[in-house]
C-alpha positions in Angstrom: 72.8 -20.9 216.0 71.4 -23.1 218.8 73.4 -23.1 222.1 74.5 -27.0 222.7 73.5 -28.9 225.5 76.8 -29.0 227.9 77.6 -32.4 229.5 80.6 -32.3 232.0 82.2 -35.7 232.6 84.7 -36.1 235.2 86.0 -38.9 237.6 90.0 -40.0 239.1 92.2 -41.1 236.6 91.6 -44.7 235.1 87.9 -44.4 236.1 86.3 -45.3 233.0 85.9 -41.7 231.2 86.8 -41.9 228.0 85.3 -45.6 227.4 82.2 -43.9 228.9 82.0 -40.9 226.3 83.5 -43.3 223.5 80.0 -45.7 224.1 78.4 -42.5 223.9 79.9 -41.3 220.4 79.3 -45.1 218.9 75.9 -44.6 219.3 75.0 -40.9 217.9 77.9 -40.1 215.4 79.9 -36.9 215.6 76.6 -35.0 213.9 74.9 -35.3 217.5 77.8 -35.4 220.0 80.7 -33.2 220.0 83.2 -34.7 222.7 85.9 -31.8 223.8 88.8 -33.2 226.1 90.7 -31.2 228.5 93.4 -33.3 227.7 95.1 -31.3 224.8 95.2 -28.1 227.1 97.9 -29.6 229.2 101.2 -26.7 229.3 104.0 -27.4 227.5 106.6 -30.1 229.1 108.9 -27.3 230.5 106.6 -25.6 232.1 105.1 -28.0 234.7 105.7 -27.9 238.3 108.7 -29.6 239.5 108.0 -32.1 242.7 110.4 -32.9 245.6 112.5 -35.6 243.8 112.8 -33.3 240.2 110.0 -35.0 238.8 107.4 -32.9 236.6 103.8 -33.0 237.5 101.2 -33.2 235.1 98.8 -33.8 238.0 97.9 -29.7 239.2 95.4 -27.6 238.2 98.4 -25.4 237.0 99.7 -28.5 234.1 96.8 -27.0 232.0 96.2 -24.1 230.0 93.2 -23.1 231.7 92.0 -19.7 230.0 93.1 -21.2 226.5 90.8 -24.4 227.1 88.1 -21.8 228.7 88.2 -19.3 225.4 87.8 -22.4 223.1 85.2 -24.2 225.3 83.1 -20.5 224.9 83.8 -20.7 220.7 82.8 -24.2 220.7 79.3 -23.3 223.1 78.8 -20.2 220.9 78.8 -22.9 217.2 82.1 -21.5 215.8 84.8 -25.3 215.1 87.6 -25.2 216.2 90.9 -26.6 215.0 94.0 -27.5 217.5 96.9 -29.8 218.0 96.5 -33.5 219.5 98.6 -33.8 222.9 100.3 -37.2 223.0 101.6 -37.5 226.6 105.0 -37.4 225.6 105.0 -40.1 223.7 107.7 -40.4 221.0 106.3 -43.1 219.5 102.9 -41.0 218.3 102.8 -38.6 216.2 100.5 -36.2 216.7 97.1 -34.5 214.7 95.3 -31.9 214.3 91.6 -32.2 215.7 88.5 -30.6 214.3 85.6 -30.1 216.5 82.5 -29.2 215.0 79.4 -27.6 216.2 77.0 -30.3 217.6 73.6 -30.1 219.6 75.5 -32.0 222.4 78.4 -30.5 224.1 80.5 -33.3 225.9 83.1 -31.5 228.3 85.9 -34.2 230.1 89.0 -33.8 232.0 89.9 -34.1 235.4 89.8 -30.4 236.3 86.6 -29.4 234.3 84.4 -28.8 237.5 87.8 -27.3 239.6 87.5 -24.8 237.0 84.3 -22.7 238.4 83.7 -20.7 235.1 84.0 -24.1 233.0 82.0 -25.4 235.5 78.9 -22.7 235.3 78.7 -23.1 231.8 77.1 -27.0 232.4 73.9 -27.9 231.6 74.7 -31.4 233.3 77.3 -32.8 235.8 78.5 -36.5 235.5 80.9 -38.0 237.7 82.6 -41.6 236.8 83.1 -43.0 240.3 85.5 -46.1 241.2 87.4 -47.7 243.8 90.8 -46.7 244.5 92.7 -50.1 243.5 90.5 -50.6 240.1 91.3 -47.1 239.1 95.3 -47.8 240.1 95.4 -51.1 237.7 93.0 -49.5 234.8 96.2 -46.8 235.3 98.8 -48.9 234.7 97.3 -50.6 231.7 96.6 -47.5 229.7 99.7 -45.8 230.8 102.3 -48.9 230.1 100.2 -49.8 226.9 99.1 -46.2 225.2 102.0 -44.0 226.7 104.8 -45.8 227.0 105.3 -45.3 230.4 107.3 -48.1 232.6 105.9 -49.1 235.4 108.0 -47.8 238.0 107.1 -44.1 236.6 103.0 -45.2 236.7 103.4 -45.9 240.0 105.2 -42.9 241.8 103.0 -40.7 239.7 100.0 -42.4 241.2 101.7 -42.2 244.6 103.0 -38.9 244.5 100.8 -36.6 242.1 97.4 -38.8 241.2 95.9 -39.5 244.3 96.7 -36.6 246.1 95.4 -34.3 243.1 92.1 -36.1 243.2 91.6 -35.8 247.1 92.1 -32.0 246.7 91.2 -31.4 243.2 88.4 -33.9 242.0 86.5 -35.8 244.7 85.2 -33.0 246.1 83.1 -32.0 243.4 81.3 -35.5 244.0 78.5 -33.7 245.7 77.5 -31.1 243.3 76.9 -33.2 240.4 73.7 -34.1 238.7 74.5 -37.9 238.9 77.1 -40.7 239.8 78.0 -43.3 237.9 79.7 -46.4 239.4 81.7 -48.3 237.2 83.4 -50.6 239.7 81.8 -53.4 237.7 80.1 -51.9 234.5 78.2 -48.8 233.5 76.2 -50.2 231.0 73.0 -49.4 232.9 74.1 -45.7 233.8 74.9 -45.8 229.7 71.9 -47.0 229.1 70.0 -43.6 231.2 71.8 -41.3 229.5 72.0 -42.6 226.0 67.9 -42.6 226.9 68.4 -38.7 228.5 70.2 -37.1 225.1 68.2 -39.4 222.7 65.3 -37.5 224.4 66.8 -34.2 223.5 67.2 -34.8 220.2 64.3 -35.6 219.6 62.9 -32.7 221.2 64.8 -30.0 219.8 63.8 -31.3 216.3 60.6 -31.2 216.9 
C-alpha cells in the first residue's frame, strides 16, 4: 500500500485548527483525507502535572501519551486503521465514541505538540502552522471552552494565564520557523484554504494518474 502524504497542522490554542482541517474534510470526503488529532492521546486525568495552586495541567508536552500517539501515527502512515476511544475534555455532559481512521492518500496530523515531537515531526511531508494574534486566540478560547467543554470562565482564563500561553512560548511558537507555510487567520483563511485545497487536489490527481 501507498505511503500517505503527511500534513502536520499546528498553531496556539483557539487559532483556527480544527475549522481549518474541518474546511478541508468538507471538500474531499474521508476517502481522500484522513484527519488524526493529537487530541485523544491526552494521559488520563490523574496523571497530569500538578501546578502551584493544585491545579492539573493539560498544557505540557508530558499531558499526552506521546509514544502511544507516535506507534499509531506509524500504523496509520504504514495503511493499517485504527480504532480508539474519543477524549472529551472532561466533560460529563458527552459521552464519548469510538473513532475509526481509515487509510487515506492524505495523512492530516494536528495537535499542539505534533512538531515538539521530533520523530512525529520527521515523519511530515508538509508543515502548516495556523498563526493568530494573542487576544483573538484568548476570545476564540473562551467560546469553545465555555460552549463545547463546559468550562466556566474563571477556569478558561487561569488556564490561559497560567498553562496556555506559557506552553506555546516554549512549546509551539518556536517551531514557527521550520514550517513549510504560515497561515494567518487573524481575519480569514479562506485564501490560504483556497492554496492548499489547490496543493492536495493536485496530488490526487497525480497519484491517480
Amino acid at each position: 500500500m501507498v505511503k500517505p502524504y503527511i500534513i502536520g497542522i499546528t498553531g496556539g490554542s483557539g487559532s483556527g485548527k480544527t475549522t481549518f482541517i474541518n474546511r478541508l474534510r468538507e471538500t474531499f470526503g474521508a476517502s481522500q483525507i484522513c484527519v488524526f488529532s493529537q487530541d485523544n492521546y491526552y494521559k488520563p486525568r490523574e496523571e497530569q502535572v500538578i501546578d502551584e495552586n493544585d491545579e492539573k495541567n493539560f498544557d505540557l508536552p508530558e499531558s499526552f501519551e506521546r509514544e502511544r500517539f507516535f506507534q499509531d501515527l506509524l500504523r496509520l502512515a504504514s495503511g493499517e486503521d485504527l480504532t480508539i476511544k474519543e477524549y472529551t475534555f472532561n466533560n460529563a455532559l458527552v459521552t464519548p465514541k469510538m473513532l475509526t481512521y481509515r487509510h487515506a492518500p492524505i495523512l492530516i496530523v494536528e495537535g499542539i505538540f505534533i512538531f515538539h515531537f521530533k520523530e512525529v515531526a520527521d515523519l511530515m511531508d508538509l508543515k502548516l502552522f495556523i498563526d493568530v494574534k494573542e487576544h483573538l486566540k484568548l476570545i476564540r478560547r473562551i467560546k469553545r471552552d465555555q460552549i463545547e467543554r463546559n468550562y466556566p470562565l474563571e477556569d478558561v482564563l487561569y488556564r490561559y494565564e497560567k498553562h496556555v500561553f506559557p506552553s506555546y512560548e516554549s512549546y509551539i511558537q518556536p517551531f514557527i520557523d521550520n514550517v513549510d507555510l504560515i497561515i494567518n487567520n487573524n481575519k480569514t483563511f479562506e485564501n490560504a484554504l483556497m492554496v492548499i485545497s489547490g496543493f492536495i487536489e493536485n496530488y490526487l490527481r497525480e497519484e491517480r494518474a
